[in-house]
C-alpha positions in Angstrom: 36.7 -27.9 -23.8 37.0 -25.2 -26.1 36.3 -21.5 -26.2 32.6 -20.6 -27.3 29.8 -17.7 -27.9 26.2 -18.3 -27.2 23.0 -16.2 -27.8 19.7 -16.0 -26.0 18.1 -18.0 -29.3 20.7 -20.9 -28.8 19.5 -21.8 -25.2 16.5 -24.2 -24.5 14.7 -23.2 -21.9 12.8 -25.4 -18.6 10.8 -24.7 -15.9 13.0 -24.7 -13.0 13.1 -27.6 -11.2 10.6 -27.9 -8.4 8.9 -24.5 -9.3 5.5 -23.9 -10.7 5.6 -20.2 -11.2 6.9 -19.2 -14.8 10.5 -19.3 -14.1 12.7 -20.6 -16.8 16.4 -21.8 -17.3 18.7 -22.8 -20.3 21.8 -24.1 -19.3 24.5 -23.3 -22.0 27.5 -24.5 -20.6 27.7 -27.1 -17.3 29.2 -30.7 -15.6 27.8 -32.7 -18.9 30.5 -30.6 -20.7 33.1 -31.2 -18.5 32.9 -27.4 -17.0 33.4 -26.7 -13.4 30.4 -24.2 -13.7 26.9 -23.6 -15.2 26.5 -20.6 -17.5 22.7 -20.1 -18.9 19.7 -17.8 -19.2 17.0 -17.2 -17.1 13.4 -16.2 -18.1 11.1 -14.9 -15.3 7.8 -14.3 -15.6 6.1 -11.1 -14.2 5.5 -10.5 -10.6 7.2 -14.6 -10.2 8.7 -14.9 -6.8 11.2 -17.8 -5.8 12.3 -18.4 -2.8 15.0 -20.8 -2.3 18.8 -21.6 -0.4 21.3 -21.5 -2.7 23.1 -24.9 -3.0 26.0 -23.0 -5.1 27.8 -19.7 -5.3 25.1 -17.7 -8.1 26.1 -14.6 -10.2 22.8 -13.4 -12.1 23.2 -10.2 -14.6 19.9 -8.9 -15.6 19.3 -8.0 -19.7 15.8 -7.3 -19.8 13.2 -6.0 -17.2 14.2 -6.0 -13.5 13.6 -8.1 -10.0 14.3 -7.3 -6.7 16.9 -10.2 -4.4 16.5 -10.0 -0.9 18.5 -11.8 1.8 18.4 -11.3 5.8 18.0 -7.6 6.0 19.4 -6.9 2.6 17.4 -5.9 -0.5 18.9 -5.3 -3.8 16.9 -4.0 -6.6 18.5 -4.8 -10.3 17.7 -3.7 -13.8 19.5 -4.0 -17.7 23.3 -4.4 -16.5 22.9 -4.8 -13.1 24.5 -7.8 -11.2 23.8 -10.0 -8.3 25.7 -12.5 -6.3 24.2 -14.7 -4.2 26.5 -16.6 -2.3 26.1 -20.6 -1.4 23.9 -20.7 1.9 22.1 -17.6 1.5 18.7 -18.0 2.0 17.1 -15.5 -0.8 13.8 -14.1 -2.1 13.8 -12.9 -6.1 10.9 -11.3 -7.2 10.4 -10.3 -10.9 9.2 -6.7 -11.5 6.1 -5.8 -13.7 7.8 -6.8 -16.9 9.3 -10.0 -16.0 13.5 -10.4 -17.0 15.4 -12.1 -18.6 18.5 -12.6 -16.8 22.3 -14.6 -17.4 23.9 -16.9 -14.7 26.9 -18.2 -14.2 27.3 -20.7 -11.1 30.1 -22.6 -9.2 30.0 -25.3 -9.2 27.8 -26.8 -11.9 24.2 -26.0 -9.9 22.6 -29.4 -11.6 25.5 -31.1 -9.8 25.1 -29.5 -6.5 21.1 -30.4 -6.6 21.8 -34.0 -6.5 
């Protein structure tokens, strides 16, 4: 594998899997390339809520807009530069703000993979 540089314009992005709300990801790097991890985009929607375990160890860096991760009795809210990990296990709540975001991932291991 060699070293790379991606935009927001070079990712194509999907509806997450399983949701219906307008949450969107575009995987850049993951297991298909041999990588150990998934690096993307994400695209949320305003006032989008997902709810979900995490199946992998999640880093999300917000670029545009904000949401608000909540786990157990912890509650983080995150704008532009801001950055969230959600560890594998951790049963958590993201809600977009008002504006939506758009946000950048990187998980370990490749989170297609983990899915099954």
């Amino acid at each position: 594998m060699k070293m790379q540089g991606f935009t927001l314009a070079d990712a194509v992005m999907e509806r997450s899997p399983g949701q219906a709300a307008d949450i969107f990801a575009g995987d850049l790097v993951g297991g298909t390339d041999g990588a150990p991890i998934t690096i993307g985009y994400g695209r949320w929607g305003p006032h989008t809520t997902l709810s979900e375990t995490m199946a992998v160890d999640d880093v999300m860096v917000v670029l545009e807009g904000g949401l608000t991760v909540s786990s157990d009795d912890l509650e983080v809210s995150a704008g532009p530069g801001d950055i969230v990990h959600m560890p594998k296990g951790a049963v958590v709540t993201i809600v977009a703000g008002a504006a939506g975001a758009v946000t950048a991932y990187v998980t370990y291991p490749d989170w297609r993979a983990a899915r099954g």
